[in-house]
PyMOL commands that place a pseudoatom at each C-alpha (Angstrom):
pseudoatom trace, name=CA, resn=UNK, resi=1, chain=A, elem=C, hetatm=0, pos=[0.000, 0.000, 0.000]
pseudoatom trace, name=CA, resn=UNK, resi=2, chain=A, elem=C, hetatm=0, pos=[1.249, 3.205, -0.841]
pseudoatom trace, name=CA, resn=UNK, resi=3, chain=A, elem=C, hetatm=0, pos=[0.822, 7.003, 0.675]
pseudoatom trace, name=CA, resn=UNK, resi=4, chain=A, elem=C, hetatm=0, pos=[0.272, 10.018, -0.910]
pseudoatom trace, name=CA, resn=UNK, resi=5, chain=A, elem=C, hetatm=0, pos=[0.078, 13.247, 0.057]
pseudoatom trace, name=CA, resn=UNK, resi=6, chain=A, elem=C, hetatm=0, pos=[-2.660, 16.068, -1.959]
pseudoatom trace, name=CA, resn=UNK, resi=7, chain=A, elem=C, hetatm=0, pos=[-2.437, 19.434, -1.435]
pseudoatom trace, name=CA, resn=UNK, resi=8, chain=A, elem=C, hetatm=0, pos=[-5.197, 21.338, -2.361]
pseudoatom trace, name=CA, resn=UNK, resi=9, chain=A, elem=C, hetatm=0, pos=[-7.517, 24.484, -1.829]
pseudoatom trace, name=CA, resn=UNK, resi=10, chain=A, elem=C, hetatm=0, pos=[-10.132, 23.890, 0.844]
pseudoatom trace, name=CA, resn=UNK, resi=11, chain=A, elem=C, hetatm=0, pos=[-13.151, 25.240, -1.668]
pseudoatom trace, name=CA, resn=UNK, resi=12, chain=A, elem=C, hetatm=0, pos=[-12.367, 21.604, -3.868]
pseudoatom trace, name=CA, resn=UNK, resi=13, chain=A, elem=C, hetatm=0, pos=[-12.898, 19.429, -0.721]
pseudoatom trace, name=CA, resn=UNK, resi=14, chain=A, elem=C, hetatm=0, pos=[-16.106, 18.047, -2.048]
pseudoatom trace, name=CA, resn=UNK, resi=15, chain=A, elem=C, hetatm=0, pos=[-15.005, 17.469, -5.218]
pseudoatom trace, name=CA, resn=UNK, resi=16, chain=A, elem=C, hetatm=0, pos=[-12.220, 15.354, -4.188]
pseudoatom trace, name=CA, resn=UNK, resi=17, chain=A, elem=C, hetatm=0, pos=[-13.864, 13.604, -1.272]
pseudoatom trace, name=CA, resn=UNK, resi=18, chain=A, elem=C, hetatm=0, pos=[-16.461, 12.404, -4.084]
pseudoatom trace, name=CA, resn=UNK, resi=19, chain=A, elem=C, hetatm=0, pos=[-13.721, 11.325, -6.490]
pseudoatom trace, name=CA, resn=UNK, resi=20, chain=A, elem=C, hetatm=0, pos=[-12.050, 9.356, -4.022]
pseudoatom trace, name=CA, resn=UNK, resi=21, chain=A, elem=C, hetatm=0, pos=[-15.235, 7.591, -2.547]
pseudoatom trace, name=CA, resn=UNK, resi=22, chain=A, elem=C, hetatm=0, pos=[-16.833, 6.733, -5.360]
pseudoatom trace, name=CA, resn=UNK, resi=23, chain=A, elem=C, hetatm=0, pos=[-13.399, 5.318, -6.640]
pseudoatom trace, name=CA, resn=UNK, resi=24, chain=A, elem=C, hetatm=0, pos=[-12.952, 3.349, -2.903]
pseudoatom trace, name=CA, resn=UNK, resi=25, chain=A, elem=C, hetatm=0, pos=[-10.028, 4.826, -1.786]
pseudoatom trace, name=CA, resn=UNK, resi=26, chain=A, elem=C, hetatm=0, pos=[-9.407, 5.923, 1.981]
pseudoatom trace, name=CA, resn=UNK, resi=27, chain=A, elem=C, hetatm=0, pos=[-8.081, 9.263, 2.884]
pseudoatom trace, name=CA, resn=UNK, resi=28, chain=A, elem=C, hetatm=0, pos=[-7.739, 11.255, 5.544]
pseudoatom trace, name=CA, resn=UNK, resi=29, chain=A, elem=C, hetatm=0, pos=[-7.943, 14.992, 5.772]
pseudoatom trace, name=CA, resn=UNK, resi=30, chain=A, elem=C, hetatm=0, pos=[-4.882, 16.796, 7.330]
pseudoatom trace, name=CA, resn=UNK, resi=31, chain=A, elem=C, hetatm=0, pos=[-4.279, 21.331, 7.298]
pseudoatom trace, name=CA, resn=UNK, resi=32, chain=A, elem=C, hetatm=0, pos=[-2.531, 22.723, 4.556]
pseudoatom trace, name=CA, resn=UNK, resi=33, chain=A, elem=C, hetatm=0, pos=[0.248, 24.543, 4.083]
pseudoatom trace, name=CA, resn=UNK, resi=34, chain=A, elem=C, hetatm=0, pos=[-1.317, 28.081, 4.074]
pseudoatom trace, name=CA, resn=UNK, resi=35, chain=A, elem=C, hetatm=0, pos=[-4.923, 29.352, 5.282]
pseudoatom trace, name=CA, resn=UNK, resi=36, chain=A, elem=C, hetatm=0, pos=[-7.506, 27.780, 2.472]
pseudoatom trace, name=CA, resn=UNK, resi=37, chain=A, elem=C, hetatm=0, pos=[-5.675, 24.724, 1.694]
pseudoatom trace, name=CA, resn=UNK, resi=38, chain=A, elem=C, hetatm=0, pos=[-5.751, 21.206, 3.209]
pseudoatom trace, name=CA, resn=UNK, resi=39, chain=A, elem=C, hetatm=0, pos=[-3.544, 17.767, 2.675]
pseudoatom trace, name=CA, resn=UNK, resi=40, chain=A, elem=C, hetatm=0, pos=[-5.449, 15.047, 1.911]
pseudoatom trace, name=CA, resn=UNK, resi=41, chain=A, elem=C, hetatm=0, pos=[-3.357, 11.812, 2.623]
pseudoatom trace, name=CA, resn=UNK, resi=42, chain=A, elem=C, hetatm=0, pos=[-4.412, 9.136, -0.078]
pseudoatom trace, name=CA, resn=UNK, resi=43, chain=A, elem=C, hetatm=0, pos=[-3.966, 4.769, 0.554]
pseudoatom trace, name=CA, resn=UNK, resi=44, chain=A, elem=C, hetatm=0, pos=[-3.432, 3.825, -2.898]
pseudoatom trace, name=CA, resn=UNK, resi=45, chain=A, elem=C, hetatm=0, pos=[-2.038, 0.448, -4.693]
pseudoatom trace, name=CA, resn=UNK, resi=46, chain=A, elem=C, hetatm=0, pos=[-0.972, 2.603, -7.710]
pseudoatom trace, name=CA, resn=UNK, resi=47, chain=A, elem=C, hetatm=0, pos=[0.296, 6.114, -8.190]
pseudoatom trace, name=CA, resn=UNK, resi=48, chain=A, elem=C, hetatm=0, pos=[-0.903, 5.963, -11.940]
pseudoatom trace, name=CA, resn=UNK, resi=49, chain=A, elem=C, hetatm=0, pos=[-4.684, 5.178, -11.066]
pseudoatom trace, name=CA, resn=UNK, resi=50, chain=A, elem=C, hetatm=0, pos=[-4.820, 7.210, -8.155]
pseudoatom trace, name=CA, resn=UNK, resi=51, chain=A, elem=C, hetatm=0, pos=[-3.531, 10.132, -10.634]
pseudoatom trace, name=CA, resn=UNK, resi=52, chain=A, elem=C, hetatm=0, pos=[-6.284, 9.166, -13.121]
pseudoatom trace, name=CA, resn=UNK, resi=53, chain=A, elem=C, hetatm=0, pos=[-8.987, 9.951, -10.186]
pseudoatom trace, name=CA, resn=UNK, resi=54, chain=A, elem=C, hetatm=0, pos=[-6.759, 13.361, -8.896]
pseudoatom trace, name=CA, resn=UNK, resi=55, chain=A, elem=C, hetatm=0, pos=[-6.866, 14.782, -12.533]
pseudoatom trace, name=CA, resn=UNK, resi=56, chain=A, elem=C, hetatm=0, pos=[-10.714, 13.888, -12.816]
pseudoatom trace, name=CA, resn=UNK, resi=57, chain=A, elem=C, hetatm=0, pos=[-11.272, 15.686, -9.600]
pseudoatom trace, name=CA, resn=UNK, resi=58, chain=A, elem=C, hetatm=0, pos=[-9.165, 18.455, -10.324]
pseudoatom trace, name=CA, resn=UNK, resi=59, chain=A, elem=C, hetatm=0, pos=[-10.780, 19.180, -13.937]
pseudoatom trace, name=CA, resn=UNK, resi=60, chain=A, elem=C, hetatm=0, pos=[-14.087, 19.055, -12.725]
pseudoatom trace, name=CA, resn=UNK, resi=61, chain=A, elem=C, hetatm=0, pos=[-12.821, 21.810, -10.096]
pseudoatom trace, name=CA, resn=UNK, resi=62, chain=A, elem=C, hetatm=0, pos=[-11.318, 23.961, -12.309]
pseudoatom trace, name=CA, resn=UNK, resi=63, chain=A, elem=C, hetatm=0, pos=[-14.579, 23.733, -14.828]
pseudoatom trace, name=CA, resn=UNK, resi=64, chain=A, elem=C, hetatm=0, pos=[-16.959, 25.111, -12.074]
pseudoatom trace, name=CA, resn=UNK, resi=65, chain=A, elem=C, hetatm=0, pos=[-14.292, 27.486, -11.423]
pseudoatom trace, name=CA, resn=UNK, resi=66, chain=A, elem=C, hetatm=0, pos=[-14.270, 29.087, -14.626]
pseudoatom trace, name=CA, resn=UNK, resi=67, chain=A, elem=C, hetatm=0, pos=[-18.314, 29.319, -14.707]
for i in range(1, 67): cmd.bond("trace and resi %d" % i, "trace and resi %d" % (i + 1))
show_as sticks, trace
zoom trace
């Protein structure tokens, strides 16, 4: 099992806690680095899927960004 570590803004929590649920991984939420981000620490069996899920999450973000 590997561990990784996802920073992002706080306003794309949902987003990625839906990504990673639906896809069955387990997380855990952790502060960021700076005021409106958080760490999300990811259990994964491959970098390359979990990277699949973490661009899906992270397009959909910036889409309803942009609107």
């Amino acid at each position: 099992m590997l561990k990784a570590g996802i920073a992002i803004d706080d306003w794309k929590l949902p987003i990625f806690k839906r990504h990673l649920s639906e896809a069955g991984y387990q997380f855990e939420q952790h502060p960021g680095v700076t005021k409106d981000t958080l760490t999300l620490t990811v259990f994964a069996t491959s970098i390359d899927e979990l990277g699949e899920i973490v661009l899906a999450a992270n397009t959909e973000a910036a889409k309803g960004r942009m609107q």
